[in-house]
C-alpha positions as CSV (number, residue, x, y, z in Angstrom):
1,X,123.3,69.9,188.7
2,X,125.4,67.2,187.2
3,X,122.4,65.4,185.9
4,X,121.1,68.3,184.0
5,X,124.7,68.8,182.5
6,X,124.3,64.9,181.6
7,X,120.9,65.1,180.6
8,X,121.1,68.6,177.9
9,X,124.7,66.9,176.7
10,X,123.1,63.4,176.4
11,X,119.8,65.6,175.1
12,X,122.0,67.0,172.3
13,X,124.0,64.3,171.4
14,X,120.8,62.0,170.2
15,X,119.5,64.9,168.2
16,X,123.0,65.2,166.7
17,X,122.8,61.5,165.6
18,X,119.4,61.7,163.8
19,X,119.5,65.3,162.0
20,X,123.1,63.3,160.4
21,X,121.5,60.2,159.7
22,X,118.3,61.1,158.6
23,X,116.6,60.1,155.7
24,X,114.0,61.8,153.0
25,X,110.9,60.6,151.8
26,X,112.7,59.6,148.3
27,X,115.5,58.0,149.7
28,X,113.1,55.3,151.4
29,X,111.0,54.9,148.5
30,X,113.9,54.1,146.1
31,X,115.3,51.8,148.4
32,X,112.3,50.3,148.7
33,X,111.8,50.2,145.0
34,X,115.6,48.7,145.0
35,X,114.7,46.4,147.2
36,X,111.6,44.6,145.6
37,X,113.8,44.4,142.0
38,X,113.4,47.7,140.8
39,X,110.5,49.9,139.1
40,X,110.5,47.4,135.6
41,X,109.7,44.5,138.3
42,X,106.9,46.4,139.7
43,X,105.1,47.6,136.5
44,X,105.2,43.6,135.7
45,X,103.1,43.1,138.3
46,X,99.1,41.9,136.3
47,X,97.2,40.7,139.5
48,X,97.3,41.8,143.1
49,X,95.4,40.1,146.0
50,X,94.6,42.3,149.6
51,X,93.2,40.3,152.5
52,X,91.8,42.0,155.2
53,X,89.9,42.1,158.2
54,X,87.7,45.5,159.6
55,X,85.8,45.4,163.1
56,X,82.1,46.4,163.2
57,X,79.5,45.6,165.1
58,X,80.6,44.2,167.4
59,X,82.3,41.4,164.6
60,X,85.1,40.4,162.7
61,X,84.4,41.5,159.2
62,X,87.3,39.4,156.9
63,X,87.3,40.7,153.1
64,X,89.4,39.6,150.1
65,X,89.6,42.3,147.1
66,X,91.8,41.2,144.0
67,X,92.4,43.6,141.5
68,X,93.4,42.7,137.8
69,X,95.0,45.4,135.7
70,X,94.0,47.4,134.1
71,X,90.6,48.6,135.7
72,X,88.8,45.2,137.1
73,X,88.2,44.6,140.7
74,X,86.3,42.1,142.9
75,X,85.7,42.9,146.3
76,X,84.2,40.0,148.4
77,X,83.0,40.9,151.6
78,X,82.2,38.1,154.3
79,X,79.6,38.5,157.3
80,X,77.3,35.8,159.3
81,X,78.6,33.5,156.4
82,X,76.9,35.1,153.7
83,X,79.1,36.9,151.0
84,X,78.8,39.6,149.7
85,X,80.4,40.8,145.9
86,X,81.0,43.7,143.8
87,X,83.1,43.3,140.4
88,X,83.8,46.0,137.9
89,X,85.4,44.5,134.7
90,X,86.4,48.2,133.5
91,X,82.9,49.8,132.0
92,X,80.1,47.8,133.6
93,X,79.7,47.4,137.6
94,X,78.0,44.0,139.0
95,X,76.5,43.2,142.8
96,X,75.6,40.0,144.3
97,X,74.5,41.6,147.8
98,X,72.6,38.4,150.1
99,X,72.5,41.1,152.8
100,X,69.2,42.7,150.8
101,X,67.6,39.2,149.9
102,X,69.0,38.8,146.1
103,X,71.3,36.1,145.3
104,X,71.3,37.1,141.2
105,X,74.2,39.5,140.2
106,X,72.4,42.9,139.7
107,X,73.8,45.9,137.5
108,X,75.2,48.7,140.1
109,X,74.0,51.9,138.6
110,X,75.7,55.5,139.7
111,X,73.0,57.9,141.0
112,X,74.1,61.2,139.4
113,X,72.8,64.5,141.4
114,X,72.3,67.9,139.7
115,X,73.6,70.6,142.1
């Protein structure tokens, strides 16, 4: 009996603690933002670089994707050491995909449906 007593009090007390010292979804995104030197800082920013890695069959797919404001990206892609890239430099698309036998970069064009 005296361990439920301890455990409901004990139970009570912790939910106490973080319903007082919780914190919203703003509060940790401005102290974020505070934290990194403030919004002005961020919006500086021209260039960013992601490295990654993604799993699939059965391998270890690394990928690097930089992405230059305003609108161009290149996304390289690495498997079997052959490399794959796609670019868009803001209105035009490029490929260079080894994976299908070409080596030349080749226009990506956007298959538009009716339906």
């Amino acid at each position: 009996m005296k361990y439920i007593k301890f455990l409901t009090i004990f139970s009570i007390l912790i939910f106490s603690y973080f319903t007082v010292y919780s914190q919203t979804a703003d509060d940790i995104i401005n102290n974020h933002i505070t934290a990194v030197g403030g919004m002005d800082k961020i919006n500086s920013i021209k260039t960013a670089k992601i490295t990654g890695k993604s799993y699939g069959m059965g391998m270890d797919i690394p990928f690097v994707m930089t992405i230059d404001k305003p609108d161009k990206i290149l996304l390289e892609i690495t498997i079997q050491g052959m490399t794959m890239k796609q670019a868009y430099d803001g209105t035009i698309g490029w490929d260079i995909n080894p994976f299908q036998g070409s080596k030349d970069p080749e226009k990506i064009t956007m298959n538009k449906q009716k339906g």
